[in-house]
C-alpha positions as YAML, in Angstrom:
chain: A
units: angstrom
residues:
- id: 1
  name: UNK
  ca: [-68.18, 232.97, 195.79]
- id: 2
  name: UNK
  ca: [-70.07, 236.39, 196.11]
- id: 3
  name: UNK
  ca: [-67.61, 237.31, 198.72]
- id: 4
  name: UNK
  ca: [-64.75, 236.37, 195.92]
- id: 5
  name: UNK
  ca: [-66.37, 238.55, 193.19]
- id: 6
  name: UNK
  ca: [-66.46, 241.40, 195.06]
- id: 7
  name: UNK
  ca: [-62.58, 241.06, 196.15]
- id: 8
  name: UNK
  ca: [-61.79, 240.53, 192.71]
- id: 9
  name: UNK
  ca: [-63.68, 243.77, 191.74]
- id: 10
  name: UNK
  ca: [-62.05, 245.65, 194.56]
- id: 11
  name: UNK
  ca: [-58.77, 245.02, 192.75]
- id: 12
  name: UNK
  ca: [-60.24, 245.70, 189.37]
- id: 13
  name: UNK
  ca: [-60.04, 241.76, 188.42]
- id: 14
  name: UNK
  ca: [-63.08, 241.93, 186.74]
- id: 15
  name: UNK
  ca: [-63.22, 238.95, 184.36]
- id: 16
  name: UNK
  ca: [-62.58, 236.70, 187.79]
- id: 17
  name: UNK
  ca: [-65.13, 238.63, 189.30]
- id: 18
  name: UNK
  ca: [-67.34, 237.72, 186.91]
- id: 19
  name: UNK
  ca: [-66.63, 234.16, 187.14]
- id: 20
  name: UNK
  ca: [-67.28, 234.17, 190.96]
- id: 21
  name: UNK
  ca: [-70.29, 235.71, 190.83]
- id: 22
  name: UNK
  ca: [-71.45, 233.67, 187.74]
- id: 23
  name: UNK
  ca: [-70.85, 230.55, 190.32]
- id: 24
  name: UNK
  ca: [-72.78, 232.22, 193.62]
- id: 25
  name: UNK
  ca: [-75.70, 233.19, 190.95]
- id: 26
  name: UNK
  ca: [-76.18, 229.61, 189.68]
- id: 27
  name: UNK
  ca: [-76.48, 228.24, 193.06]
- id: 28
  name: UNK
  ca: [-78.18, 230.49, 194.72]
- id: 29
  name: UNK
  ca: [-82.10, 232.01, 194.24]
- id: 30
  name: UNK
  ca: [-81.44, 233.37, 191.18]
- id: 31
  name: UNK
  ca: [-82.96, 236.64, 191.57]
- id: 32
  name: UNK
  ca: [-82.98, 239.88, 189.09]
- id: 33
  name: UNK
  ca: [-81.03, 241.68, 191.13]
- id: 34
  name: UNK
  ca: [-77.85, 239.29, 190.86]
- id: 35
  name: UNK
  ca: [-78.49, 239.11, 186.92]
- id: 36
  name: UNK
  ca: [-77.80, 242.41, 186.51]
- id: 37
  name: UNK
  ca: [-74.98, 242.64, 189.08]
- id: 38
  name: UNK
  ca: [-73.59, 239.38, 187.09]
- id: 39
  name: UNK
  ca: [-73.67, 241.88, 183.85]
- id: 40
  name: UNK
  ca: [-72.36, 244.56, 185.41]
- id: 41
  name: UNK
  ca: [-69.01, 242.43, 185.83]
- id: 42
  name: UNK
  ca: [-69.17, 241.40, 182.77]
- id: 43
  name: UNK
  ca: [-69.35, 245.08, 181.48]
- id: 44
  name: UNK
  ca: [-66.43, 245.39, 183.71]
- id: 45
  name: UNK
  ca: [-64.19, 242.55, 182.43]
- id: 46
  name: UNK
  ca: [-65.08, 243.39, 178.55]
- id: 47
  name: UNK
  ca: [-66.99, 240.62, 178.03]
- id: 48
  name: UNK
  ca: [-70.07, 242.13, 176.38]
- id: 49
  name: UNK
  ca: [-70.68, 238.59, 174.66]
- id: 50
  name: UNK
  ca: [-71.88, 236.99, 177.95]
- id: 51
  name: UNK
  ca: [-73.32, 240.23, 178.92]
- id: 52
  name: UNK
  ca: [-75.42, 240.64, 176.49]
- id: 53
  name: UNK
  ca: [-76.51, 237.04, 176.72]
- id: 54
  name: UNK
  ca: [-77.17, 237.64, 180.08]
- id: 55
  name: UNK
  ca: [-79.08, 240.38, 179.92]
- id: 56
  name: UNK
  ca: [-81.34, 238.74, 176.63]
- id: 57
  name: UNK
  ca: [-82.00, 235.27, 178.56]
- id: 58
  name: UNK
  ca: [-83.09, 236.88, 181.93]
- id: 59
  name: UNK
  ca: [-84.66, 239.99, 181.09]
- id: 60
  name: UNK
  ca: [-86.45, 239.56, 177.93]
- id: 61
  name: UNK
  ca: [-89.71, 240.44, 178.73]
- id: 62
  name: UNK
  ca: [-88.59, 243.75, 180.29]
- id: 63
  name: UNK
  ca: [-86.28, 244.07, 177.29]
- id: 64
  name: UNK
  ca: [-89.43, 243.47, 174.89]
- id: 65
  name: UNK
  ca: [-91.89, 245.54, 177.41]
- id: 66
  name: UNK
  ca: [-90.20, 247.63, 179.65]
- id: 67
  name: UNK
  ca: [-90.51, 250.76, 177.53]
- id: 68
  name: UNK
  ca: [-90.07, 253.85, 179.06]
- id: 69
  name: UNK
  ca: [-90.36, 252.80, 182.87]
- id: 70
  name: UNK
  ca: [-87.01, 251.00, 182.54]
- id: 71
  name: UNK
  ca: [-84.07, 252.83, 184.39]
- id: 72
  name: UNK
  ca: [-81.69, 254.17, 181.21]
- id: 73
  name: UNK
  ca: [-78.81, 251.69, 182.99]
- id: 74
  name: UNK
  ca: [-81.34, 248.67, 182.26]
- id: 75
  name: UNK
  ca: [-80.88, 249.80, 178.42]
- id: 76
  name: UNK
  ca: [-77.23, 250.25, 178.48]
- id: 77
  name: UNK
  ca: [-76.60, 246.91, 179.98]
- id: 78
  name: UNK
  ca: [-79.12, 244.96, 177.67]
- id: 79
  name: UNK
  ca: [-77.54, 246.73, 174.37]
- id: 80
  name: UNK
  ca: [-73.75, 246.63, 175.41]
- id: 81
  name: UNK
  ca: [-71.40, 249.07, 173.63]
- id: 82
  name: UNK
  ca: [-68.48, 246.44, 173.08]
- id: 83
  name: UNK
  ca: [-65.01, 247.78, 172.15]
- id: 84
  name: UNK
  ca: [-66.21, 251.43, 172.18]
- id: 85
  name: UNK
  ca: [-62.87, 252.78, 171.61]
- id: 86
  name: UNK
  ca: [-62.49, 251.56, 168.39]
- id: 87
  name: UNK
  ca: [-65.95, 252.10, 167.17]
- id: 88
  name: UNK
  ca: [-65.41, 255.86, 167.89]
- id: 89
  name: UNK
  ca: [-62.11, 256.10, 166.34]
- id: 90
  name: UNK
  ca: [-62.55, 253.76, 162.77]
- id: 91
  name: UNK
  ca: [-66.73, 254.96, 162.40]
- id: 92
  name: UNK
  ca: [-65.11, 258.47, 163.05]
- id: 93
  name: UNK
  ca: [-62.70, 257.87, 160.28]
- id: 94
  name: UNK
  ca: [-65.44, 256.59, 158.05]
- id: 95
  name: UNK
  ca: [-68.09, 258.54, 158.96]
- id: 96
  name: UNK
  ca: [-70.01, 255.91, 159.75]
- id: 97
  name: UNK
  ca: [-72.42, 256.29, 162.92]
- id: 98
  name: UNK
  ca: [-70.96, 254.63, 166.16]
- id: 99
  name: UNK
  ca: [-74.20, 252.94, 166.49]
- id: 100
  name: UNK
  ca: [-75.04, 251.63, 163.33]
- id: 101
  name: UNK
  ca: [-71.51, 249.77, 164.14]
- id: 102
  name: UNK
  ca: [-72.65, 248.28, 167.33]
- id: 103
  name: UNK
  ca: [-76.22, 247.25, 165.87]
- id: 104
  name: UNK
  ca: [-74.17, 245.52, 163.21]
- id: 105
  name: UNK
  ca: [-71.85, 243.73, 165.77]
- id: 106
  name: UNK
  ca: [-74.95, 242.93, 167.64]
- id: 107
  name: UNK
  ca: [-77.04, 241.58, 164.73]
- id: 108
  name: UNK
  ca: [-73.48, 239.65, 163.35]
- id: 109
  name: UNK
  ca: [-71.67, 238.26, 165.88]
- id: 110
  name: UNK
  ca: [-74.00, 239.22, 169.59]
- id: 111
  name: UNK
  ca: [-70.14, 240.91, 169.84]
- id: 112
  name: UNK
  ca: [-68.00, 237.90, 170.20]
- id: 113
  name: UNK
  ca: [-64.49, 238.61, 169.17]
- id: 114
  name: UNK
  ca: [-63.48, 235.25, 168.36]
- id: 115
  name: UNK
  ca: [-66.96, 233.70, 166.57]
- id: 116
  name: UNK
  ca: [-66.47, 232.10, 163.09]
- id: 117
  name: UNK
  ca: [-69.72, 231.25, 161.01]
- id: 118
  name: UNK
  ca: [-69.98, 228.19, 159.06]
- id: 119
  name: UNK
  ca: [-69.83, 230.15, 156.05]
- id: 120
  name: UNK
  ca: [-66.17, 231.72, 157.15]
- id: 121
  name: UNK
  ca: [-67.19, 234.98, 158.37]
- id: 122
  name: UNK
  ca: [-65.17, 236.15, 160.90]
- id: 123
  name: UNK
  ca: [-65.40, 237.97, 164.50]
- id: 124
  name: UNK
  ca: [-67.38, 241.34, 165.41]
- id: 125
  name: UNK
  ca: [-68.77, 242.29, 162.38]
- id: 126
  name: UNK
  ca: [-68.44, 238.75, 160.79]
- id: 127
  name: UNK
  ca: [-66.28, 239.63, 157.72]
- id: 128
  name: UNK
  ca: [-65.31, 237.23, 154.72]
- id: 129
  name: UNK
  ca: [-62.14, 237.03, 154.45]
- id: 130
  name: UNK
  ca: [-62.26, 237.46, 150.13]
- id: 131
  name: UNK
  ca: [-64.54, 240.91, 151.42]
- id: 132
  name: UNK
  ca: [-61.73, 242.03, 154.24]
- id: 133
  name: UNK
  ca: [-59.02, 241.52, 151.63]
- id: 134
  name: UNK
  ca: [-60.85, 243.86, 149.11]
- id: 135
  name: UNK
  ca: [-61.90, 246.51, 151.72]
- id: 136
  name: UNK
  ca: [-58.35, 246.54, 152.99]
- id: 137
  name: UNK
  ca: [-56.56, 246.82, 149.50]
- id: 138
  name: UNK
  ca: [-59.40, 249.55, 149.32]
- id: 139
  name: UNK
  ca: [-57.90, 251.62, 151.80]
- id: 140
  name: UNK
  ca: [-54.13, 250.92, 151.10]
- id: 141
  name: UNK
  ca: [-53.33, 248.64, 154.44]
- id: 142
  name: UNK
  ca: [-51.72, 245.39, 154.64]
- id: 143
  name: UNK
  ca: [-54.85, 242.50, 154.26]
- id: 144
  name: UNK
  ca: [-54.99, 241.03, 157.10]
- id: 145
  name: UNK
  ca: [-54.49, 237.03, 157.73]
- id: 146
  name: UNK
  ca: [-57.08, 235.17, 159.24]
- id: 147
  name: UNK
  ca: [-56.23, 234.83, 162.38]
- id: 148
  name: UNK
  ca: [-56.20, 239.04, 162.71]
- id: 149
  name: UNK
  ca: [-60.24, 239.03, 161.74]
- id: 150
  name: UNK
  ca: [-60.69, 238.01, 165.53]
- id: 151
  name: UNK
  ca: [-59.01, 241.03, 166.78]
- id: 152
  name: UNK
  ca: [-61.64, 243.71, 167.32]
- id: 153
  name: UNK
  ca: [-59.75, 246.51, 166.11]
- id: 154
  name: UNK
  ca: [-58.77, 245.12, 163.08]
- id: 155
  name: UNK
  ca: [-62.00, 243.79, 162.44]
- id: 156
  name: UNK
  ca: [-63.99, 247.09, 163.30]
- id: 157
  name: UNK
  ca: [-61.82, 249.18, 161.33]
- id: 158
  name: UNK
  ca: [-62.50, 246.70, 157.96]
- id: 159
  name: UNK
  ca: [-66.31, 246.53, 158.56]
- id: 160
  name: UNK
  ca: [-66.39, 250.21, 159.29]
- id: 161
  name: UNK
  ca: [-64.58, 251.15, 156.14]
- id: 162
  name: UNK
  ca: [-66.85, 248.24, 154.28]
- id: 163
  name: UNK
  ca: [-69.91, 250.85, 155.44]
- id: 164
  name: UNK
  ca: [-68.61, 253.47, 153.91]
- id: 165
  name: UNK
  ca: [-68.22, 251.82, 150.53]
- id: 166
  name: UNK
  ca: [-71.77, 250.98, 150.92]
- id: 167
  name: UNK
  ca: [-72.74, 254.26, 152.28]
- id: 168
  name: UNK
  ca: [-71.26, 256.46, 148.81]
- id: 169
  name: UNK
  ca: [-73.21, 253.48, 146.94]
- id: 170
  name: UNK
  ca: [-76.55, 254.31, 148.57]
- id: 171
  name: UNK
  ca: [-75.81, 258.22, 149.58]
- id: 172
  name: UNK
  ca: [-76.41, 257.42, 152.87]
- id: 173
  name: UNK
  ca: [-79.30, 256.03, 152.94]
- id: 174
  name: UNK
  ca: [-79.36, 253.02, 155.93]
- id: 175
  name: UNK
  ca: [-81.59, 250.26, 155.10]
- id: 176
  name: UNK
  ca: [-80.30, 249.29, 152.06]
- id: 177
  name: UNK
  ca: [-76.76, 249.51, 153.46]
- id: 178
  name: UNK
  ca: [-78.26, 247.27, 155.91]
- id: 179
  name: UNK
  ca: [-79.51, 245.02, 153.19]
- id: 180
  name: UNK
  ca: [-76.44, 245.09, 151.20]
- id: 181
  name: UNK
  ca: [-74.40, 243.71, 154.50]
- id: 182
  name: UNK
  ca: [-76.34, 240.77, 154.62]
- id: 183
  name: UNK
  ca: [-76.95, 240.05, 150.88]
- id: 184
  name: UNK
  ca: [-74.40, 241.69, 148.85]
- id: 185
  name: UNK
  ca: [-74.33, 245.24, 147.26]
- id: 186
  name: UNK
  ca: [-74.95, 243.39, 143.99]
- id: 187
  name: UNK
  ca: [-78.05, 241.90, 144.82]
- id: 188
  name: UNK
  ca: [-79.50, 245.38, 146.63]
- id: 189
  name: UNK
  ca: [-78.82, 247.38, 144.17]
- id: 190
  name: UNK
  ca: [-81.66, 245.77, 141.84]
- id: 191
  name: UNK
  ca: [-84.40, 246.20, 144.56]
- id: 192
  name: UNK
  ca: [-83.49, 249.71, 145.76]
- id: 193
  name: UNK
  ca: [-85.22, 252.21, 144.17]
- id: 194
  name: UNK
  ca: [-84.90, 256.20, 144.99]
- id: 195
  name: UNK
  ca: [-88.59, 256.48, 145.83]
- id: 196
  name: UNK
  ca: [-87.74, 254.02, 148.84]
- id: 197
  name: UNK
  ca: [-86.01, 256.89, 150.73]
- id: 198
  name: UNK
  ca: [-89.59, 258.11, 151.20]
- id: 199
  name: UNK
  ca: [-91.18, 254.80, 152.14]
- id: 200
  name: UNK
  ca: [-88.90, 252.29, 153.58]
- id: 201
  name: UNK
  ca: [-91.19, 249.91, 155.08]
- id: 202
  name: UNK
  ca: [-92.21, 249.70, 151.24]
- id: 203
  name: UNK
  ca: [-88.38, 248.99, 150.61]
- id: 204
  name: UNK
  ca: [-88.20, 246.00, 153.44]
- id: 205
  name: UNK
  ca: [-91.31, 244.66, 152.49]
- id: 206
  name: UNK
  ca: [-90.40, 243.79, 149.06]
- id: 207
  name: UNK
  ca: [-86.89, 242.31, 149.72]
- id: 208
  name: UNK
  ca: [-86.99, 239.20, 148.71]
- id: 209
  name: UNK
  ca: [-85.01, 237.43, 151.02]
- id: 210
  name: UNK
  ca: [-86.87, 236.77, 154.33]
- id: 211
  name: UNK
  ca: [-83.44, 236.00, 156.12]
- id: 212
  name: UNK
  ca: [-82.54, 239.85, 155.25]
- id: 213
  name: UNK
  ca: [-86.04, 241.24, 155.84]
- id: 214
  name: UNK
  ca: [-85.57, 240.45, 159.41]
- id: 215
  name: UNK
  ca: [-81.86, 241.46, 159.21]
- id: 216
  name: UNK
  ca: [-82.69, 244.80, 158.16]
- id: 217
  name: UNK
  ca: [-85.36, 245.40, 160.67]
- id: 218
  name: UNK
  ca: [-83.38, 244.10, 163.42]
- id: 219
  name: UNK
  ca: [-80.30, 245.68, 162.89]
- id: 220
  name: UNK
  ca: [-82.48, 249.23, 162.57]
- id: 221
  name: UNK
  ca: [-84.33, 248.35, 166.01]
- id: 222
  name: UNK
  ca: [-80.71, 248.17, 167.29]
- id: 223
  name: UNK
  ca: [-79.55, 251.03, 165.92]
- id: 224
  name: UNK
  ca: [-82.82, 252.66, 167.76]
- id: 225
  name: UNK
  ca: [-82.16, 250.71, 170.88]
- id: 226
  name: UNK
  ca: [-78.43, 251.72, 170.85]
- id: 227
  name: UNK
  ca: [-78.96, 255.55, 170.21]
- id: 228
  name: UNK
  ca: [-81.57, 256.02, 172.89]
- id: 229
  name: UNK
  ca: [-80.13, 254.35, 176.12]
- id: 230
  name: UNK
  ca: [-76.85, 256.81, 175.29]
- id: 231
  name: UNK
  ca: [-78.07, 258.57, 178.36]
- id: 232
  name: UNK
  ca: [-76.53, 258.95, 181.63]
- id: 233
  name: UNK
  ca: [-77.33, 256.04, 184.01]
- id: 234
  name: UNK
  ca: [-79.09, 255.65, 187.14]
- id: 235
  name: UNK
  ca: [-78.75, 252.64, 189.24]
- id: 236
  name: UNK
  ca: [-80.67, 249.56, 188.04]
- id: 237
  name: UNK
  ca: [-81.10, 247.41, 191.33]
- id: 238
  name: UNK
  ca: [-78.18, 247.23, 193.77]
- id: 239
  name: UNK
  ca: [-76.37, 245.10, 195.39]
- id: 240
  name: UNK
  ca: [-73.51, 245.34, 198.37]
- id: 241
  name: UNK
  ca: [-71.11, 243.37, 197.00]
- id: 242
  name: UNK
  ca: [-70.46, 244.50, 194.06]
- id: 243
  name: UNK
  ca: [-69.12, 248.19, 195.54]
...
């Protein structure tokens, strides 16, 4: 099966490379080195959903305490940046920051395309429909029906122009945007107070919400995560196969 994945990558079949090696790794010793090979194809094939959940489940104590010391590729695998081209192009055209998108698809959806909540939030960025329809009217284009929320571009350019909305409503200022993603712009706007801008682990401490607390903070140690490892890589183990 290794021997498979790394035909299949010769071609540039990465999604059945991926499956392959996802076979060989489950019999075999199971050692950090094929991990990260395993999320490499991933990478490869687009499928930053089981890449990132690779990376999380077998490298979380590096993730948690690796600081530093890690190689910046480590970083870049373990914080994916799913469906980049769009991100660019619709937080571009909303002047939102590319990774404040990715943090949110991270935090929402751990950027699976085609996830539905039990609440009916849909895809990447895990939009209601009754909020996609507004946003979209919003910005004069056709709302889309609800089979289009699981297409990433479609989706990304909705939630990107949905952070803009919220960014003129709090000039700017991130954590309550945050905030207002997970509870509502209605609901934020009664905690936020201008004096937070100075003090905004004042501001998180006092929402009232716990689920959003932790929303907000982990969505801004994503955003943290997401604009450091933008460096250029170096190899994080290596493996013959996989060239």
């Amino acid at each position: 099966h290794q021997q498979k994945a790394a035909a299949f990558a010769r071609v540039g079949l990465h999604a059945f490379a991926a499956d392959e090696l996802a076979f060989a790794v489950q019999r075999d010793a199971k050692r950090p080195a094929q991990y990260a090979e395993l999320a490499r194809f991933y990478a490869r094939a687009g499928n930053y959903h089981a890449q990132f959940h690779v990376m999380h489940t077998q490298f979380s104590y590096w993730i948690l305490f690796g600081g530093k010391d890690m190689p910046p590729e480590f970083w870049q695998l373990a914080y994916p940046r799913g469906f980049a081209e769009a991100v660019e192009t619709h937080g571009a055209a909303n002047k939102v920051d590319s990774s404040v998108i990715q943090a949110i698809m991270l935090a929402e959806s751990a950027l699976d395309p085609a996830v539905i909540s039990p609440a009916g939030a849909v895809g990447l960025m895990q939009l209601m429909p009754d909020t996609g329809r507004r946003v979209a009217q919003a910005i004069g284009i056709e709302p889309p029906s609800f089979e289009q929320y699981t297409q990433p571009d479609v989706n990304i350019q909705l939630g990107a122009a949905y952070l803009q909305q919220l960014s003129r409503l709090f000039q700017g200022k991130l954590p309550p945007i945050i905030a207002s993603y997970n509870a509502g712009e209605h609901r934020v706007k009664t905690w936020w107070q201008a004096a937070y801008a100075q003090d905004i682990p004042a501001f998180i401490a006092m929402i009232p919400y716990k689920e959003t607390r932790m929303y907000v903070r982990k969505v801004l140690w994503y955003v943290l995560e997401y604009q450091e490892s933008s460096q250029q890589p170096r190899a994080l183990y290596s493996q013959s196969q996989s060239r």
